[in-house]
N, C-alpha and C positions, 0 to 999 in steps of 0.2 A: 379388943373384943371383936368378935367374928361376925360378919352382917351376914343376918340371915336372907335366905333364899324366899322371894316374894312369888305365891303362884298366881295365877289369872285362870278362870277359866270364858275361853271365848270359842268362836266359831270362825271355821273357815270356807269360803266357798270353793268348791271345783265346778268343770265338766262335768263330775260326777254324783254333785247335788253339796248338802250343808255338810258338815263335820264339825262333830266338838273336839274341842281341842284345848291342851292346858298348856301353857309359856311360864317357865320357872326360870326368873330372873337368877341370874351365877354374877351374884355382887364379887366373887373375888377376881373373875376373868374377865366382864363386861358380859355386855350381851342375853340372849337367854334362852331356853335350849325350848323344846317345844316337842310334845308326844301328843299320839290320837289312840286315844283308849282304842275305839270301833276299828281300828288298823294297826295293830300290834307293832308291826316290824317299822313303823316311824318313828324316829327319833333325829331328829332336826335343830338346828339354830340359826340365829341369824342376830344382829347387829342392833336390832332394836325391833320393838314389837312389829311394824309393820314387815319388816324385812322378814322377822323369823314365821310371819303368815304367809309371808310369799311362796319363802322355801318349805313349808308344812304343803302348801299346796301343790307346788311340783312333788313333793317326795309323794303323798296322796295320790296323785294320776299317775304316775310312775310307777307306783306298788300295784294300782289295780291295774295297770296295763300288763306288767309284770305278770301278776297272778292270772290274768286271762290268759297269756298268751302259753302260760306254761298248763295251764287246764287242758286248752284244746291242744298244746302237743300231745299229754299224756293221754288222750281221747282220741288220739289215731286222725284229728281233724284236720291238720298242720303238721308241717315238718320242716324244720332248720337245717337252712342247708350248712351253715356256718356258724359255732358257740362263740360267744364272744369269751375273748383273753379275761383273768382277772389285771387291772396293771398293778402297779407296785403299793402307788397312794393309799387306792381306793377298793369299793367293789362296780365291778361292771354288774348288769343283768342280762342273763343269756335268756 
């Protein structure tokens, strides 16, 4: 029989103020993955519930860092002198 998948909904802090946040434990790989409704583009895990709040909250201040920085380029306010590569793994944020 297939264990089913336990969700949580809890909250995470940033820099950036509260976030809710949901942790769906993945009984077949360990661990458990972790999304922020109010920030779409997050999808996270980590090793156990503490862990995968840590990594929700870097991916969080990383997205809005991300998301500001790519505002005020498109707004004439900034400008990069240098895109970051994507590497092979992963994604970079330019």
């Amino acid at each position: 029989m297939k264990k089913r998948a336990k969700k949580i909904k809890t909250e995470v802090q940033t820099d950036y103020g509260l976030f809710a946040v949901v942790l769906e434990s993945e009984p077949d790989m360990g661990g458990y993955m972790i999304t922020v409704p109010k920030v779409p583009p997050v999808i996270t895990c980590g090793r156990n519930i503490t862990h995968a709040k840590e990594m929700a909250r870097e991916a969080i201040e990383l997205t809005l860092e991300t998301q500001t920085l790519h505002a005020a380029e498109q707004a004439g306010r900034i400008k990069f002198t240098k895109k970051a590569s994507l590497p092979a793994h992963g994604v970079a944020f330019a």
